[in-house]
C-alpha positions as CSV (number, residue, x, y, z in Angstrom):
1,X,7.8,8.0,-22.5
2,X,5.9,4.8,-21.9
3,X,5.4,3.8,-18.2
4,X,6.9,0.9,-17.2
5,X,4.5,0.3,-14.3
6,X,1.4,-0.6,-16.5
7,X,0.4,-0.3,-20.1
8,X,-2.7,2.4,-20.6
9,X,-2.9,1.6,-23.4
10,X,-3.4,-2.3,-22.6
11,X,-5.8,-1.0,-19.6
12,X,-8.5,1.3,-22.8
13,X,-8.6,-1.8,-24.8
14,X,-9.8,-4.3,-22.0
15,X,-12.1,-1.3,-20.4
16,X,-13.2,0.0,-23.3
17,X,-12.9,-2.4,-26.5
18,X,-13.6,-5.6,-25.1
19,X,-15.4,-5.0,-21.9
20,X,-17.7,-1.8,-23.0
21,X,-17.6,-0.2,-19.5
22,X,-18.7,2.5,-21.1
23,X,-21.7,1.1,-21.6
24,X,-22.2,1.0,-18.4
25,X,-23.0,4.4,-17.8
26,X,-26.5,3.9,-19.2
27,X,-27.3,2.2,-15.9
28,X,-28.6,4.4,-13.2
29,X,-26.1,3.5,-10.8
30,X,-23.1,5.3,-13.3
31,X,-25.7,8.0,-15.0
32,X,-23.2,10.4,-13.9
33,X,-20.3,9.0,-15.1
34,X,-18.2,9.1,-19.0
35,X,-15.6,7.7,-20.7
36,X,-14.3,11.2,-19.6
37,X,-14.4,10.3,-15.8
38,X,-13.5,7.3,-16.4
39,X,-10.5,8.5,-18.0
40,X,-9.8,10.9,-15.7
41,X,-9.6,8.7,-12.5
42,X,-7.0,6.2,-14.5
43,X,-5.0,9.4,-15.3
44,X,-5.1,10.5,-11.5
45,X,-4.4,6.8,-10.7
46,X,-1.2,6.5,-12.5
47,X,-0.1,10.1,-12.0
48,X,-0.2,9.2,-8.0
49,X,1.4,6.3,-8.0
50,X,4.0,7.0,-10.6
51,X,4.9,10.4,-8.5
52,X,3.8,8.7,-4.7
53,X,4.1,5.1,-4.5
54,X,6.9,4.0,-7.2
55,X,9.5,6.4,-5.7
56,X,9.8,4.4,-2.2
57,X,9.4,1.2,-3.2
58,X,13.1,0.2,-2.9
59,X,13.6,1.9,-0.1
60,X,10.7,0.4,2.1
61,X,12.4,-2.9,0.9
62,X,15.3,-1.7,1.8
63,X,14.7,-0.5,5.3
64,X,12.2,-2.5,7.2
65,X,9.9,-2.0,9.9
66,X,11.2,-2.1,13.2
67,X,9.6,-2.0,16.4
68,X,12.0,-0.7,19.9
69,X,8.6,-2.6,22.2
70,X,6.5,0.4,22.2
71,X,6.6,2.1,18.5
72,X,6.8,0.8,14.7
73,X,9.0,2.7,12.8
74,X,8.3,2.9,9.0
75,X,10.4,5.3,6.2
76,X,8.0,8.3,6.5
77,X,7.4,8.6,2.7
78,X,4.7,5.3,3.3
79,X,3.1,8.1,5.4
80,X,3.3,10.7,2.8
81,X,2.0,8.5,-0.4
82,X,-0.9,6.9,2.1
83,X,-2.2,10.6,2.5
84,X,-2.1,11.5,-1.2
85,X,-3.8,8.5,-1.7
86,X,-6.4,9.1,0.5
87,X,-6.8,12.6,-0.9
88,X,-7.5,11.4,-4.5
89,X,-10.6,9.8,-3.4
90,X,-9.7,6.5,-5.3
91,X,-10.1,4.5,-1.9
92,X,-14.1,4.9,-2.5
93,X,-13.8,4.7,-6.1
94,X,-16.4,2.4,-6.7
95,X,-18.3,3.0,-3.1
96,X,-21.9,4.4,-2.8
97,X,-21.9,8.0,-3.2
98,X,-24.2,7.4,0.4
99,X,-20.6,7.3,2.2
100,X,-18.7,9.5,0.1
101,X,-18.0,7.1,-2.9
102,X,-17.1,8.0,-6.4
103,X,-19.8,5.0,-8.0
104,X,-17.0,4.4,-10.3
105,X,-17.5,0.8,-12.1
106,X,-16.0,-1.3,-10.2
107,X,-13.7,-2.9,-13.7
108,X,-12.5,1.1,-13.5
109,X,-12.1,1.2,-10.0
110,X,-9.8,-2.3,-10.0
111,X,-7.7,-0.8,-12.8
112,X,-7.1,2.3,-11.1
113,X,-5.8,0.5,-8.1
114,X,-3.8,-1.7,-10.2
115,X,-1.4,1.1,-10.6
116,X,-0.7,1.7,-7.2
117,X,0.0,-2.4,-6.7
118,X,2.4,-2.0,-9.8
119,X,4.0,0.9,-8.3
120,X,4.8,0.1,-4.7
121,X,2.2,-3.4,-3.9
122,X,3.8,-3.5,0.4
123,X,2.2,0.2,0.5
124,X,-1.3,-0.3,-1.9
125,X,-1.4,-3.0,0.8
126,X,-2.2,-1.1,3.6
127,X,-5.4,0.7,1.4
128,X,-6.6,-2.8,-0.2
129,X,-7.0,-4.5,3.5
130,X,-8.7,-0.8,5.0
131,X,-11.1,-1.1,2.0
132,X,-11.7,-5.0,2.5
133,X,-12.6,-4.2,5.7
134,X,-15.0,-1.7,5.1
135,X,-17.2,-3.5,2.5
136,X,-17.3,-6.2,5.2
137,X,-18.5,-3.9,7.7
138,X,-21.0,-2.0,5.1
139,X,-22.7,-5.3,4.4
140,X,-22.4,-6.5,7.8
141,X,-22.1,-4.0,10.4
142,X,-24.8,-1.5,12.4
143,X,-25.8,2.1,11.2
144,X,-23.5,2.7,14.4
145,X,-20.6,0.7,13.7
146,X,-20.7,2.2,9.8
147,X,-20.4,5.7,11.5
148,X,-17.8,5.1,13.8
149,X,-15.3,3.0,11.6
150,X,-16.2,2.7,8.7
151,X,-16.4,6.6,7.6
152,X,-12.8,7.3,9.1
153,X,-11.4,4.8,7.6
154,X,-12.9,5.9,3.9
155,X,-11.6,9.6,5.1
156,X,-8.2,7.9,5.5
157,X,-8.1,8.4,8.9
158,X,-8.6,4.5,10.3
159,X,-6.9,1.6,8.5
160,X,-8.1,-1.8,9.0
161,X,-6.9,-5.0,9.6
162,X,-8.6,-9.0,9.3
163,X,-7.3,-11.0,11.6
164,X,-8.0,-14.8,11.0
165,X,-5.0,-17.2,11.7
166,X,-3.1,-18.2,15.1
167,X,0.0,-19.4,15.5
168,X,-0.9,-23.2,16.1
169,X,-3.8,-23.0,14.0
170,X,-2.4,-22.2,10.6
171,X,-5.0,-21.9,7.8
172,X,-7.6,-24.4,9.8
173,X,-9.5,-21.9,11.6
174,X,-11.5,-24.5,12.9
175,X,-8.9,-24.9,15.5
176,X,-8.7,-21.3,16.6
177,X,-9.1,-20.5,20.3
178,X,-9.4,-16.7,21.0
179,X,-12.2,-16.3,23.0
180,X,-14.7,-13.4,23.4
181,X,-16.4,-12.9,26.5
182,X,-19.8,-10.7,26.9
183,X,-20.2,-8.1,28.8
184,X,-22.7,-6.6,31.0
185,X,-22.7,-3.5,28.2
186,X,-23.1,-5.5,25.0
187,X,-19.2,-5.3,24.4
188,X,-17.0,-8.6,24.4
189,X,-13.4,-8.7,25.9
190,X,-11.2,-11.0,23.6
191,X,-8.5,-13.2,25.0
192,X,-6.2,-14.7,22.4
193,X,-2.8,-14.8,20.1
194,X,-3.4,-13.8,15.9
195,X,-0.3,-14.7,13.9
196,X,0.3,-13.4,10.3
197,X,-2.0,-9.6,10.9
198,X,-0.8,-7.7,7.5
199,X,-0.5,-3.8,8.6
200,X,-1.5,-5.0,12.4
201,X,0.4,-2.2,14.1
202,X,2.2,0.9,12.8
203,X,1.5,4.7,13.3
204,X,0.4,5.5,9.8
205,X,-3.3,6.5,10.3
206,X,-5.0,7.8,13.9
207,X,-6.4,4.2,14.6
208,X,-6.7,0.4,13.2
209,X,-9.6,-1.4,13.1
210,X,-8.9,-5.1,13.6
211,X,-11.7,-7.3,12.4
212,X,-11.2,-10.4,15.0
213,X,-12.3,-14.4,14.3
214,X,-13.0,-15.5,18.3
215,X,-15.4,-18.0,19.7
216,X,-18.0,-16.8,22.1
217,X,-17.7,-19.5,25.3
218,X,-20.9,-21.8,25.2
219,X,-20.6,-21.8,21.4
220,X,-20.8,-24.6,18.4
221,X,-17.4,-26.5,17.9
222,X,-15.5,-25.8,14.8
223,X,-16.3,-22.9,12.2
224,X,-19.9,-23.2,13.3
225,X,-19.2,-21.4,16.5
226,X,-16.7,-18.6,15.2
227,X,-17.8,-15.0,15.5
228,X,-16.6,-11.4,14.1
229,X,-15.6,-8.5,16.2
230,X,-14.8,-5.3,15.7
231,X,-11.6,-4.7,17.9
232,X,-9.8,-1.1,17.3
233,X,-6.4,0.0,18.3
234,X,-8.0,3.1,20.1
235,X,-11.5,2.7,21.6
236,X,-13.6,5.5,19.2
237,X,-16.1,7.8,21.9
238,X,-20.0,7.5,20.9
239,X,-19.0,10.9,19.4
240,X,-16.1,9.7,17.3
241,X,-13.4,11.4,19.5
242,X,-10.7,8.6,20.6
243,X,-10.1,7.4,24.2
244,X,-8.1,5.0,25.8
245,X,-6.0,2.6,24.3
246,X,-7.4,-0.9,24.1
247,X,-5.9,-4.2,25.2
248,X,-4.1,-5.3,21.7
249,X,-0.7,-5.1,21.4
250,X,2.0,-6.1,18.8
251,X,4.2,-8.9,20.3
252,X,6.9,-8.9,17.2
253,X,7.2,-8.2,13.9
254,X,7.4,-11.0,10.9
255,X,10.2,-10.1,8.5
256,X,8.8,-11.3,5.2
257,X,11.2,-12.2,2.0
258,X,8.8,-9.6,-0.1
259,X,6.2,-6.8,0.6
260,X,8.7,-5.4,3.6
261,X,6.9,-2.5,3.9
262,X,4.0,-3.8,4.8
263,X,4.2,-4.7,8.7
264,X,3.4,-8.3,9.4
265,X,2.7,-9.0,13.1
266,X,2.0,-11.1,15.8
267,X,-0.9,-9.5,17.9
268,X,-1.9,-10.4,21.5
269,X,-5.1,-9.6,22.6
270,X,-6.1,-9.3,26.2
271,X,-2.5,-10.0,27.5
272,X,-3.5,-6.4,30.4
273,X,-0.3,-4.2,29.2
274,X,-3.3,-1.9,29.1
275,X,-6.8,-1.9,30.5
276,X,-9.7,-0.1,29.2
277,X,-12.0,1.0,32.1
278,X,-9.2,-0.9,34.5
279,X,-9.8,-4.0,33.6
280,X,-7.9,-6.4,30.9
281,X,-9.2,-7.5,27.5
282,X,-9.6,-6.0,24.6
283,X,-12.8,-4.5,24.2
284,X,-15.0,-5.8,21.0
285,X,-18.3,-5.1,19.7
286,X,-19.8,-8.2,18.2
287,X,-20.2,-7.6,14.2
288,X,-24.1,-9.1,12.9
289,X,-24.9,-12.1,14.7
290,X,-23.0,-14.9,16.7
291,X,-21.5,-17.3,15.5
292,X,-21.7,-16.4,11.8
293,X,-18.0,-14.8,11.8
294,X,-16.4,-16.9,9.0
295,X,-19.4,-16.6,6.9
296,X,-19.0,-12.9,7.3
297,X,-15.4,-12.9,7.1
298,X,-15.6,-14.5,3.9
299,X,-17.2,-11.2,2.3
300,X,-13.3,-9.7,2.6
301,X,-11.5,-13.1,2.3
302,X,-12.8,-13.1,-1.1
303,X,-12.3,-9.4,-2.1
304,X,-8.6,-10.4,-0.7
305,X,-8.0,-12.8,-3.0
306,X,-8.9,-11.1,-6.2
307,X,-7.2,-8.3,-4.5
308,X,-4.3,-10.6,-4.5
309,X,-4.4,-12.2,-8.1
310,X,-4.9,-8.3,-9.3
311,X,-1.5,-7.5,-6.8
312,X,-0.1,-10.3,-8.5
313,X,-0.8,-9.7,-11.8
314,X,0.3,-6.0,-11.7
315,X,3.9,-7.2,-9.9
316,X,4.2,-9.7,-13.2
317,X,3.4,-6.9,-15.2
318,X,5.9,-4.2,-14.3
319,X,8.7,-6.6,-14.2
320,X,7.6,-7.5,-18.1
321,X,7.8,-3.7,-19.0
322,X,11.3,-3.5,-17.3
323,X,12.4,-6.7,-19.1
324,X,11.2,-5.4,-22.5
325,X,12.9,-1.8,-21.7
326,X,15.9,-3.4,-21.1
327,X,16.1,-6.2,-23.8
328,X,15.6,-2.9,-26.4
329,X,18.4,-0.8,-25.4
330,X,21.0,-3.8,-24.0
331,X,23.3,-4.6,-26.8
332,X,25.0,-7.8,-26.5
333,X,26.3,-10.2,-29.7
334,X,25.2,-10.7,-33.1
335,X,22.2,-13.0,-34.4
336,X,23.0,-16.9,-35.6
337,X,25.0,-16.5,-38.6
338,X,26.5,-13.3,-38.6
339,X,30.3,-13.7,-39.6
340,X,32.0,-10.3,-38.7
341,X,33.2,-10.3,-35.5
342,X,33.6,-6.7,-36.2
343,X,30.1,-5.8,-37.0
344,X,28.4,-3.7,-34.1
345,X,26.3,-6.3,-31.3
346,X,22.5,-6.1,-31.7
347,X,20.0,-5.4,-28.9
348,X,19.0,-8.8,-27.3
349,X,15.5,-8.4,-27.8
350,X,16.3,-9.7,-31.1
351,X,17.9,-12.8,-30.1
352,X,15.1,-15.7,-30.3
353,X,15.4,-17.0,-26.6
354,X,14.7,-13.4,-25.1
355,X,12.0,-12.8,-27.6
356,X,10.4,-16.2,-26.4
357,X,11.4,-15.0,-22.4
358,X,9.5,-11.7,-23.1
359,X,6.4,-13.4,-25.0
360,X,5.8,-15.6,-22.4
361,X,5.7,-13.0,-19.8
362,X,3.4,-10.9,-22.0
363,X,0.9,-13.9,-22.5
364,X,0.9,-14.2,-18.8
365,X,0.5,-10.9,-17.9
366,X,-1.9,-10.0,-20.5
367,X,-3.9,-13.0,-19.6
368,X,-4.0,-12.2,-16.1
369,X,-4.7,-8.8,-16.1
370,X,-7.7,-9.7,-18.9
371,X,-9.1,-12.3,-16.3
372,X,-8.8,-9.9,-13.2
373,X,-11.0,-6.8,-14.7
374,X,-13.2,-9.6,-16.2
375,X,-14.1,-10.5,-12.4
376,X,-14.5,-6.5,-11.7
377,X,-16.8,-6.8,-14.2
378,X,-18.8,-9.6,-13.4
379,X,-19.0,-7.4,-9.9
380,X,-20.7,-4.8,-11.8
381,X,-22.8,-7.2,-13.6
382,X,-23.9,-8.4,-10.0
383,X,-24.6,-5.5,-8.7
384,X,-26.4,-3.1,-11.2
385,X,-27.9,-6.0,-14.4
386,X,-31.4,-4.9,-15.2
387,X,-32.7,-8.3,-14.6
388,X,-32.2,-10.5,-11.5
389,X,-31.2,-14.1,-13.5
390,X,-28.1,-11.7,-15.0
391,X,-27.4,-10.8,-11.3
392,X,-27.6,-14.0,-10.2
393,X,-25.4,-15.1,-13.1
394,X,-22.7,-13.1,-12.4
395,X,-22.7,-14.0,-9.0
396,X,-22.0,-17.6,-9.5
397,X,-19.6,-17.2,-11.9
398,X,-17.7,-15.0,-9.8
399,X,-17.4,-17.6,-7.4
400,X,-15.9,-20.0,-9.6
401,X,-13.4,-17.8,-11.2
402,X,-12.6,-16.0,-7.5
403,X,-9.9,-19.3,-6.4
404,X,-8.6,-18.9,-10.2
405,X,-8.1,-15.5,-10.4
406,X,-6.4,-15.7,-7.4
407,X,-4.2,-18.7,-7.6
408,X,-3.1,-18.4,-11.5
409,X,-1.8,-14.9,-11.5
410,X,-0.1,-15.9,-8.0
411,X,1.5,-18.6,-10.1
412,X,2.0,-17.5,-13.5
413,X,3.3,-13.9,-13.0
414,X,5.2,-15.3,-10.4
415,X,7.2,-17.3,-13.0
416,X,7.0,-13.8,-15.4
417,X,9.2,-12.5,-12.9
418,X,11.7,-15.4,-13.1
419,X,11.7,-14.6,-16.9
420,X,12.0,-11.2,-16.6
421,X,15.0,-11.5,-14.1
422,X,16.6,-14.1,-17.1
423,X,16.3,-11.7,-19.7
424,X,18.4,-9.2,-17.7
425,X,20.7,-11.8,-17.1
426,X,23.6,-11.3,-14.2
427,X,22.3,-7.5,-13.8
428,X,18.4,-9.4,-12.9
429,X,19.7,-10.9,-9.8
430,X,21.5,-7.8,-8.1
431,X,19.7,-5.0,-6.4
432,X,20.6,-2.3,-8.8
433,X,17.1,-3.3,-11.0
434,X,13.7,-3.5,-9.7
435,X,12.6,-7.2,-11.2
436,X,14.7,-8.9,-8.4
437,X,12.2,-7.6,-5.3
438,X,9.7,-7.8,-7.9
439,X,10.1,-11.6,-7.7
440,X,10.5,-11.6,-4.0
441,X,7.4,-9.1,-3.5
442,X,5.8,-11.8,-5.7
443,X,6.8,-15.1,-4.3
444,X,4.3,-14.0,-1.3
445,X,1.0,-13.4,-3.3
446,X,0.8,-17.9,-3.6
447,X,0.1,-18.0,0.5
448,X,-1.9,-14.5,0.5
449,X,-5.2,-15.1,1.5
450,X,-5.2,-19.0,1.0
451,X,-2.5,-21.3,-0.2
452,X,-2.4,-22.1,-3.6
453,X,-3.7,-26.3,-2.5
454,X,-6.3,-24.4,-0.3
455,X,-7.9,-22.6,-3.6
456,X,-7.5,-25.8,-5.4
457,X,-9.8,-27.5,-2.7
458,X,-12.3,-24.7,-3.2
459,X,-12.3,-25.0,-6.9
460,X,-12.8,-28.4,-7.4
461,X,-14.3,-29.6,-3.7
462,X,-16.9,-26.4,-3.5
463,X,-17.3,-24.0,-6.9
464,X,-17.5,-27.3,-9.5
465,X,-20.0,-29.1,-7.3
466,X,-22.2,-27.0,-5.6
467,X,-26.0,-26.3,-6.9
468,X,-25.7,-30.0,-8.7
469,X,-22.8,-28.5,-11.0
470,X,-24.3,-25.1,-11.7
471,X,-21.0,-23.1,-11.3
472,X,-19.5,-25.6,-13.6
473,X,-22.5,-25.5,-16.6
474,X,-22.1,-21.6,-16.5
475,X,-18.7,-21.3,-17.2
476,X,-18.8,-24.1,-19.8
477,X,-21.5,-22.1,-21.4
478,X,-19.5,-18.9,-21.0
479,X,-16.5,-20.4,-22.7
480,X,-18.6,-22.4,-25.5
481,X,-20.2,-18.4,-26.8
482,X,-16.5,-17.4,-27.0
483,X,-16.1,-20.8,-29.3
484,X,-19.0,-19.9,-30.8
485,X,-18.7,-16.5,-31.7
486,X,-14.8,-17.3,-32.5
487,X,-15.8,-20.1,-35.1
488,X,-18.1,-18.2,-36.7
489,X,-15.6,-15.1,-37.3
490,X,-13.5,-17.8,-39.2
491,X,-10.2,-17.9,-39.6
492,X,-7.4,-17.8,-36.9
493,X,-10.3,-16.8,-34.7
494,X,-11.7,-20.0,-35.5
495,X,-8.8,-22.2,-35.2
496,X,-8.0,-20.9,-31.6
497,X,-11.6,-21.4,-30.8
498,X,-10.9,-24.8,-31.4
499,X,-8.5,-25.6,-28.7
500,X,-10.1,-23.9,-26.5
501,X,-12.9,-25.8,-27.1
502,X,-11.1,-29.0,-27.0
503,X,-9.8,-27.6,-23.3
504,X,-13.1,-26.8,-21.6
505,X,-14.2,-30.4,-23.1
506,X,-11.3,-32.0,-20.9
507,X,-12.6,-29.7,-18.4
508,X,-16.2,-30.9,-18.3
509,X,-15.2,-34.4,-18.3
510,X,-12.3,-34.9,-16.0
511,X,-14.7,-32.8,-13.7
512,X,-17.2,-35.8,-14.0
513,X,-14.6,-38.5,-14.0
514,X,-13.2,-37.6,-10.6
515,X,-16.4,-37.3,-8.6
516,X,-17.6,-40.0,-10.3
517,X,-17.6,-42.2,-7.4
518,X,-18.2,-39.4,-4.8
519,X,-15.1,-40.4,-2.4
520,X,-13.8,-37.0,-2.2
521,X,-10.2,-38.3,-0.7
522,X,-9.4,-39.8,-4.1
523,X,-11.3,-36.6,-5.8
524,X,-9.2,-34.1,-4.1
525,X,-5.8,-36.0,-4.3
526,X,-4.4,-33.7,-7.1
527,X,-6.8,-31.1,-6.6
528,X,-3.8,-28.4,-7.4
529,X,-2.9,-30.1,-10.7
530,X,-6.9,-29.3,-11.8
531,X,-6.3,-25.7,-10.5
532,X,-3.4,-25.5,-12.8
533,X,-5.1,-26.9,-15.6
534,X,-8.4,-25.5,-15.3
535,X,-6.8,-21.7,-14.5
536,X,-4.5,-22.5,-18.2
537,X,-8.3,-23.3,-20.3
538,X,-10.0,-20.3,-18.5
539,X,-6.9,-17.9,-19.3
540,X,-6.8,-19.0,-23.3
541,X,-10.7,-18.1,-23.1
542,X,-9.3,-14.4,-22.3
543,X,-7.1,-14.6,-25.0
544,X,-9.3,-15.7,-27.3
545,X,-12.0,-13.0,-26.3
546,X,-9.2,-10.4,-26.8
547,X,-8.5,-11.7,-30.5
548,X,-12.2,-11.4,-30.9
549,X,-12.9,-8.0,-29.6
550,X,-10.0,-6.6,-32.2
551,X,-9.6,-5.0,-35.3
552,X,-8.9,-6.3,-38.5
553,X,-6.5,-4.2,-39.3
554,X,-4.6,-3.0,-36.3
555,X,-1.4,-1.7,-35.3
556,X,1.5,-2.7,-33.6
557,X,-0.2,-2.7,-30.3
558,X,-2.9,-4.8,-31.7
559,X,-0.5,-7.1,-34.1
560,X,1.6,-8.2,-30.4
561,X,-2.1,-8.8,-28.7
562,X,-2.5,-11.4,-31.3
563,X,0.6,-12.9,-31.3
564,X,1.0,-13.2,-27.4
565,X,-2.7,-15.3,-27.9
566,X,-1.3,-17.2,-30.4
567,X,2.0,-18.6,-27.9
568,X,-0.4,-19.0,-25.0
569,X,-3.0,-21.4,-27.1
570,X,-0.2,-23.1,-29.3
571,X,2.5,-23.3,-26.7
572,X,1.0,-23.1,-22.8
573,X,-2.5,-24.4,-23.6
574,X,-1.0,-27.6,-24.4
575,X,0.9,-28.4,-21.0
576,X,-2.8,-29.4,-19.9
577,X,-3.0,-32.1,-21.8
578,X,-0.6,-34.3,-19.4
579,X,-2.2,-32.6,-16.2
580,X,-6.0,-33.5,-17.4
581,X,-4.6,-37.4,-18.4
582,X,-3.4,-37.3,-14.7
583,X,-6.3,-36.3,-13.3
584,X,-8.6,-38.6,-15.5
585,X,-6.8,-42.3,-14.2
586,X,-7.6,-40.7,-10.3
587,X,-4.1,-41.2,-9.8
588,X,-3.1,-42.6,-6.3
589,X,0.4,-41.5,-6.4
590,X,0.3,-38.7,-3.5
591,X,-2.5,-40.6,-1.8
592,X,-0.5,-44.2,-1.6
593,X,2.7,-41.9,-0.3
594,X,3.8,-43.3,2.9
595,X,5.0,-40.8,5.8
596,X,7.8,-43.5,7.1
597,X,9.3,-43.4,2.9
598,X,9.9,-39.1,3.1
């Protein structure tokens, strides 16, 4: 039977048919690796999660944390699928084989995880943040600090935590205020309230490694002066054994609509309930150099938010497959003309609305999950192309595609779960099928790591503009060799090259038209309208590279591929058009709003 967490068969055709990872192999970095190990780590992945993670998921969302003022109390099975996880090895999938990675491709590595967000996202949360947090530290951190927190939490045995926002701060981390003080002994003792810590406190691993945002007194004002610490749970010995506990304690638990088995917390730091060496604070070891914290925080901020589109995409995904399983085998009354009363009620997957429910999801989905392995795989192109201008390449477009990729599947597979709960009519909205927490799981992934007006800003206010319009040239000239190659196959190809050309031409010049003057209030006024539109023209370009990278003469699998791209260039592609005519007259509405006329 077909899983209903994730299509492989979706998952070969975007790894292997349209983005050649195999290919990859032929780079020294994967010289070990096959299509065989490749294989084999997506069979491990979905085996795992579909015997670990999917069984819990209801009942983590069913029975919260709690927390009596000393201990967090989780269902233990979170325990039990977080060490199978950890023995699979997928945590390092695509790690340096230096610290005990697999050197996977990192386009394998995000599909194999994908499974795990599809199966049970609140617990494949508690692994994507302990990974996040590593890379940071990896590129960041000492040869001591790499050794001390960074291998445990690889092993399993540490989790980790970043902890940005405060509770009068918000998402302006300019304004935050926890301060680290330097000690005689190179350590820092911080001093401050963090608001919002995902997995900040439980009992699910021997320690947690908070990586702290705090301002070192004396410092620059505003993000210039914010630094990075490492603050753990348990102070770690010189020879890794753990000592006392450290001066960081959860003051309550945030009980979240979605992802309720994920703890979200409220975390004092330096408050004395306990004092390492007899003294309070909470004991930090500064992470690179001062004062360059959010520039180094942004290494996992960014991770996060692909992390989060791929969460996303995989939460849109599953509730698609449940949808489609249910429209096939739920009989309910006969198709538009049929006479006979009598005559026996058809499945409602062949009514026309559900059809059109159930291709909409599917060109969402599809789309999404197409743009978030096409990021993976720009990663890979960063990190292992032959020739530096490819590297560099990648890297830029990266950058522009990171707020998209995690804003549009935040969006759009958000409103896949809507559908998906519509097609199972009254039986979607009670708690006896999966696509109702699905929603609510999903509703959370548009705030995750930056709201969605916050990636809108850094589309249009950083990405587009920076290096003179680079980031915006590159993708262009990505998207115009899909129109390109598309034309030139002829046909349908051609005629769906077409609109998307006649999208990333709306793209280039709306682009111009608002920072034509260079006033970036009036620029930025409907800075979320361009990050709708601009996420709809760089989801058709997935599409349309799908449609090129298929057969000619398919199957059934193939035949729905080209009829999902088909709806999302004729019927979603189009919704732009109003959006980009918006954005071209600079429109003052939101601007000229008055506060007194709410």
């Amino acid at each position: 039977m077909s899983s209903t967490l994730l299509s492989r068969r979706d998952l070969d055709f975007l790894l292997y048919d349209w983005l050649r990872v195999s290919h990859l192999v032929e780079r020294p970095r994967y010289a070990e690796h096959s299509r065989e190990t490749f294989d084999d780590a997506l069979d491990l992945a979905e085996r795992v999660a579909t015997e670990q993670f999917a069984p819990h998921n209801r009942a983590a969302d069913l029975t919260e944390p709690t927390f009596d003022g000393q201990r967090v109390r989780l269902i233990p099975q979170i325990r039990a699928a977080l060490d199978s996880f950890a023995d699979t090895g997928l945590l390092t999938a695509g790690l340096d084989e230096s610290v005990g990675g697999l050197q996977l491709p990192h386009a394998v590595a995000a599909a194999c995880f994908a499974w795990f967000q599809a199966a049970n996202v609140a617990t494949s949360a508690y692994p994507m943040l302990t990974l996040g947090n590593a890379n940071l530290l990896l590129t960041y951190g000492s040869a001591d600090q790499v050794d001390t927190y960074v291998r445990p939490m690889l092993d399993g045995r540490f989790f980790g935590t970043m902890c940005l926002s405060e509770p009068h701060a918000g998402s302006s981390l300019a304004d935050i205020t926890t301060r680290a003080e330097p000690q005689e002994d190179g350590t820092y003792r911080l001093f401050g309230t963090k608001m919002w810590i995902s997995g900040g406190d439980h009992e699910l691993a021997e320690n947690i490694v908070h990586l702290v945002l705090a301002r070192i007194p004396g410092g620059p004002p505003g993000v210039r002066g914010i630094s990075l610490f490492i603050v753990p749970k348990v102070l770690v010995g010189a020879d890794g054994s753990l000592g006392e506990r450290n001066d960081v304690v959860l003051a309550g638990l945030n009980h979240k609509m979605g992802f309720r088995g994920t703890t979200n917390t409220l975390l004092s730091f330096g408050d004395g309930r306990h004092t390492p060496d007899g003294r309070p604070g909470a004991v930090g070891h500064l992470v690179g150099a001062a004062h360059q914290g959010l520039a180094q925080m942004f290494h996992m901020m960014n991770e996060a938010r692909i992390g989060v589109g791929a969460g996303a995409t995989a939460l849109g995904y599953t509730g698609y497959l449940k949808s489609l399983a249910y429209a096939r085998e739920r009989p309910q009354g006969r198709l538009v003309g049929a006479k006979d009363p009598a005559a026996p009620q058809v499945p409602i997957i062949d009514h026309p609305d559900v059809r059109r429910m159930l291709l909409a999801q599917k060109s969402y989905v599809e789309g999404a999950l197409a743009l978030v392995l096409y990021c993976a795989r720009l990663l890979d192109e960063e990190r292992t192309a032959p020739a530096d201008a490819d590297r560099e390449r990648a890297h830029l477009l990266l950058e522009v595609l990171t707020p998209i990729a995690k804003s549009w599947p935040s969006q759009w597979c958000l409103v896949a779960n809507d559908l998906a709960i519509q097609v199972l009519g009254g039986a979607g909205y009670t708690r006896d099928h999966d696509v109702e927490q699905h929603y609510r799981d999903n509703r959370l992934n548009p705030i995750h790591e930056g709201t969605h007006g916050i990636q809108a800003l850094d589309l249009l206010g950083r990405k587009m503009t920076m290096r003179d319009g680079a980031g915006l040239s590159l993708l262009t000239e990505r998207i115009g060799d899909t129109v390109a190659r598309g034309r030139k196959a002829g046909g349908e190809a051609a005629e769906l090259a077409d609109r998307l050309a006649d999208g990333v031409d709306r793209v280039v010049a709306v682009t111009r038209r608002l920072w034509a003057d260079g006033d970036p209030v009036l620029a930025l006024a409907n800075a979320s309208v361009y990050l709708e539109a601009v996420g709809h023209v760089v989801v058709a370009w997935m599409w349309v590279e799908q449609v090129l990278a298929l057969p000619d003469d398919g199957d059934a699998f193939h035949a729905g591929k080209r009829q999902a791209a088909r709806y999302f260039l004729t019927v979603e592609l189009p919704r732009t058009g109003p959006q980009f005519d918006l954005l071209d007259r600079r429109d003052r509405t939101v601007l000229d709003m008055r506060t007194e006329w709410f």
